[in-house]
C-alpha positions as CSV (number, residue, x, y, z in Angstrom):
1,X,1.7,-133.7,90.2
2,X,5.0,-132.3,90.4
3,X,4.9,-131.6,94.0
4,X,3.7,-135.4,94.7
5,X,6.9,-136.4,92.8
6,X,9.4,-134.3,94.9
7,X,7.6,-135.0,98.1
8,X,8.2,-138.9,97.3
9,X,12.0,-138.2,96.4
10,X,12.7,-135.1,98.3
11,X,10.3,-135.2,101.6
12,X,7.9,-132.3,102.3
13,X,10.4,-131.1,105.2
14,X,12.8,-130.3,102.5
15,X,10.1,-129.3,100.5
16,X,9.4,-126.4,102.6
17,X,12.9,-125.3,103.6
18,X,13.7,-124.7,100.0
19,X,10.8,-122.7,99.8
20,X,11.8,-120.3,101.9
21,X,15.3,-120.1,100.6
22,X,14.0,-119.0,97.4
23,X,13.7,-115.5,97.4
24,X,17.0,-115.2,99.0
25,X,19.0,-117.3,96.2
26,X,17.1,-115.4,93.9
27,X,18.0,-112.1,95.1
28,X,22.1,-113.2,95.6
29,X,22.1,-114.7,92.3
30,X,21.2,-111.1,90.7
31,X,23.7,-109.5,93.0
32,X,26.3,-111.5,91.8
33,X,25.1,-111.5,88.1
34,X,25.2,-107.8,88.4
35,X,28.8,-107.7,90.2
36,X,29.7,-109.9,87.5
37,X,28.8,-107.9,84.7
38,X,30.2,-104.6,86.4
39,X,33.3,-105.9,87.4
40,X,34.1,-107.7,83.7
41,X,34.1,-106.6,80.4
42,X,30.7,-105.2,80.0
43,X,30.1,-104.9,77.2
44,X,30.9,-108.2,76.3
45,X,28.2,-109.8,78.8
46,X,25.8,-106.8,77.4
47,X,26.2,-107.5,73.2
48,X,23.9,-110.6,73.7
49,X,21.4,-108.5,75.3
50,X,19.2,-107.5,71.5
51,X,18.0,-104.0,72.9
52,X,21.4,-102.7,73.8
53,X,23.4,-104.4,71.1
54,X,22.4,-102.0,68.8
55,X,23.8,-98.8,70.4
56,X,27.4,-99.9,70.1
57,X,27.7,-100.6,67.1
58,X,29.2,-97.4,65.4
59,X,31.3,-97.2,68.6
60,X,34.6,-98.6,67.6
C-alpha cells in the first residue's frame, strides 16, 4: 500500500535510486553520529543513554 502511494507521488525510478542509497546514508549518518559524540561533550550526549547513565553518577 505504501509503496503504490510513493510510486504515484514519487515515481518507481526514484523509487529505486533511493533504495540503493540507503545503506550508504545509513552507514554516514552513524559515522557522523559517532564523530559527533567523540568530538563533543560526551558525556552529555551519553547521560540519556539509561544503561550508561548509571555509571557516572558518583563521578563528580
Amino acid at each position: 500500500m505504501v509503496q503504490n502511494i510513493l510510486n504515484k507521488i514519487v515515481g518507481a525510478k526514484y523509487i529505486s535510486v533511493l533504495r540503493t542509497w540507503v545503506p550508504n546514508l545509513v552507514t554516514w549518518g552513524t559515522v557522523g553520529g559517532v564523530a559527533l559524540v567523540h568530538f563533543t561533550d560526551w558525556r552529555l550526549i551519553l547521560d540519556y543513554v539509561p544503561y550508561i547513565r548509571g555509571k557516572f553518577k558518583n563521578d563528580e
